[in-house]
C-alpha positions as CSV (number, residue, x, y, z in Angstrom):
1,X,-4.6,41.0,65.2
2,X,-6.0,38.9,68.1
3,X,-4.8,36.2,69.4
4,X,-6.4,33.6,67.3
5,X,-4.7,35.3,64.0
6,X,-1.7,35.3,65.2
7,X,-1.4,31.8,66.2
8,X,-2.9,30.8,62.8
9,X,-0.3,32.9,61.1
10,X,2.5,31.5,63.0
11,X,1.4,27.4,62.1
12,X,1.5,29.0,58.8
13,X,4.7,30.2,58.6
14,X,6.1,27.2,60.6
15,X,4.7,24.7,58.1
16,X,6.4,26.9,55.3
17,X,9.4,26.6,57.0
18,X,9.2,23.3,57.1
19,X,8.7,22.8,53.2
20,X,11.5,24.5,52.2
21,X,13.7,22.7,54.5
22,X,12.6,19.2,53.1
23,X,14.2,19.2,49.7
24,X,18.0,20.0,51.2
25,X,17.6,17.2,53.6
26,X,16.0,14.3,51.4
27,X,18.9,14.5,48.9
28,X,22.4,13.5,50.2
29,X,25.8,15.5,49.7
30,X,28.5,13.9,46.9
31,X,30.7,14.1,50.2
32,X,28.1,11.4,52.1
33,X,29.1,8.8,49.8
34,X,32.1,9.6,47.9
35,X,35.9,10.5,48.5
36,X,37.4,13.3,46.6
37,X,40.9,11.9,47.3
38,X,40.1,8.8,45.3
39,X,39.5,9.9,41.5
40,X,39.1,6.9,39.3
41,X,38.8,6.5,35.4
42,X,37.7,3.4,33.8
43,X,36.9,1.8,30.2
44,X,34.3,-0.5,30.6
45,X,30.9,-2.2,28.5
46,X,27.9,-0.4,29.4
47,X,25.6,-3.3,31.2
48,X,22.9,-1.1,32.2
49,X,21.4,2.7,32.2
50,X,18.8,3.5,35.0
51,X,17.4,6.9,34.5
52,X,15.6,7.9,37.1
53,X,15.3,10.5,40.1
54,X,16.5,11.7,42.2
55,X,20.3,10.1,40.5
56,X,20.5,7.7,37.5
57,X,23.0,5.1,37.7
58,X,25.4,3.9,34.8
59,X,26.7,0.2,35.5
60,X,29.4,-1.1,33.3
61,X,32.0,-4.3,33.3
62,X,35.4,-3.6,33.4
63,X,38.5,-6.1,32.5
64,X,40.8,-6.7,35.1
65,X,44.5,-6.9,34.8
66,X,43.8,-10.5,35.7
67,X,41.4,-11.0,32.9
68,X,38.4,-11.0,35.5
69,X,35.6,-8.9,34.8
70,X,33.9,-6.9,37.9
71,X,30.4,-4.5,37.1
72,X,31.5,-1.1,38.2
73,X,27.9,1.5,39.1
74,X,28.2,5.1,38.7
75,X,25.8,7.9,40.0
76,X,25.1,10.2,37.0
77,X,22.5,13.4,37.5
78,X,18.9,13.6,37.0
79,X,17.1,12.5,33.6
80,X,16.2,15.7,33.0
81,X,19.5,17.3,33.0
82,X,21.4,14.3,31.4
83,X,18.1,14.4,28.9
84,X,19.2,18.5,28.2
85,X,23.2,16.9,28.1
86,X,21.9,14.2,25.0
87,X,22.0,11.3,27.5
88,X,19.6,8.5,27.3
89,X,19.2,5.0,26.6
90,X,20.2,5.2,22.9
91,X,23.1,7.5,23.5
92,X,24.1,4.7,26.4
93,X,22.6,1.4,24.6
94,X,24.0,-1.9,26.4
95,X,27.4,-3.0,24.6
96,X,28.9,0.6,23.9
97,X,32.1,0.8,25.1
98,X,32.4,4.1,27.6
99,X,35.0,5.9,29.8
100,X,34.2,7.3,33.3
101,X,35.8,10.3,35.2
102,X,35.3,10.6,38.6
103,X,35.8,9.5,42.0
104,X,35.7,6.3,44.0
105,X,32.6,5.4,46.7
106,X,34.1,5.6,50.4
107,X,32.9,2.4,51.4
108,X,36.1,0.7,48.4
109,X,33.2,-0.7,46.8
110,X,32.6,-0.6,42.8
111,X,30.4,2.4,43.2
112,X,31.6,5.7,41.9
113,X,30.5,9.2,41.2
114,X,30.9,9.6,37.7
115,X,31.7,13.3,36.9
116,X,32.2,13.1,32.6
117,X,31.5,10.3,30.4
118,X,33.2,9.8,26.9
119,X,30.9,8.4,25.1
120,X,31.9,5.4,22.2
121,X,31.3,8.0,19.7
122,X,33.9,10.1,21.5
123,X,31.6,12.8,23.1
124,X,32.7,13.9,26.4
125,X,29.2,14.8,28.5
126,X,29.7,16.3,32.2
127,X,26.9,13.8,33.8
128,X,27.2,14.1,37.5
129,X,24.9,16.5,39.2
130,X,26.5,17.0,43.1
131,X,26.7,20.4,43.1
132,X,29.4,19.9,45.9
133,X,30.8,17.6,44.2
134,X,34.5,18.4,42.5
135,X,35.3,19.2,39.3
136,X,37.3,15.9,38.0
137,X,40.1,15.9,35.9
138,X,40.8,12.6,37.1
139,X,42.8,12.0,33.8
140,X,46.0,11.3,34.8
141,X,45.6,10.9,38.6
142,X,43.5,8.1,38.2
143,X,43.6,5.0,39.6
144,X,42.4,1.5,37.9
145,X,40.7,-1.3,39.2
């Protein structure tokens, strides 16, 4: 091959290197923005559903002990998978009551990772997508807020 080949071939295989590599770092870890030391469930009105990629979100109010209410958001996975799972926007209509199992954002805000969802019509559906993410069984161990 002479010399012209071989730096062709080379870009080539650089820029395919490159490719591959861009998926892993456009999509964040569960670990980035989440704290497995801080599993949380909550029962709360579902406010709104936002399905779309790469995560959809889940936002519901939850009563205080104070009788305050405060909107919690929860990552779920991607459409498609919650889609395969039963999820969408009639399965999660605004009003139905839901509990989430999962873990607490690091920075104490109302953000969580939402790991299973029991829906009002008492169907438990795994919908986080992290795959580093743990498995929560944060029945028990949870913490309200």
């Amino acid at each position: 091959m002479n010399m012209s080949g071989k730096l062709i071939t080379g870009i080539f295989a650089s820029g395919l290197l490159a490719l591959t590599a861009l998926p892993a770092n456009a999509h964040h870890a569960f670990s980035a923005e989440f704290d497995a030391e801080q599993p949380i469930e909550l029962k709360g009105v579902v406010t709104k559903l936002e399905l779309v990629n790469p995560h959809s979100w889940l936002y519901l109010d939850t009563k205080q002990p104070d009788g305050s209410v405060k909107n919690w958001g929860f990552e779920f996975g991607a459409p498609f998978s919650l889609k395969q799972k039963g999820i969408t926007k009639a399965s999660l209509p605004v009003g139905s009551e839901v509990t989430i199992q999962g873990y607490r954002a690091k920075n104490g805000k109302e953000f969580g990772y939402a790991v299973t969802t029991v829906l009002s019509d008492g169907r438990s559906v795994k919908t986080g997508g992290a795959q580093d993410a743990p498995d929560a069984q944060a029945q028990g161990a949870a913490q309200s807020q």
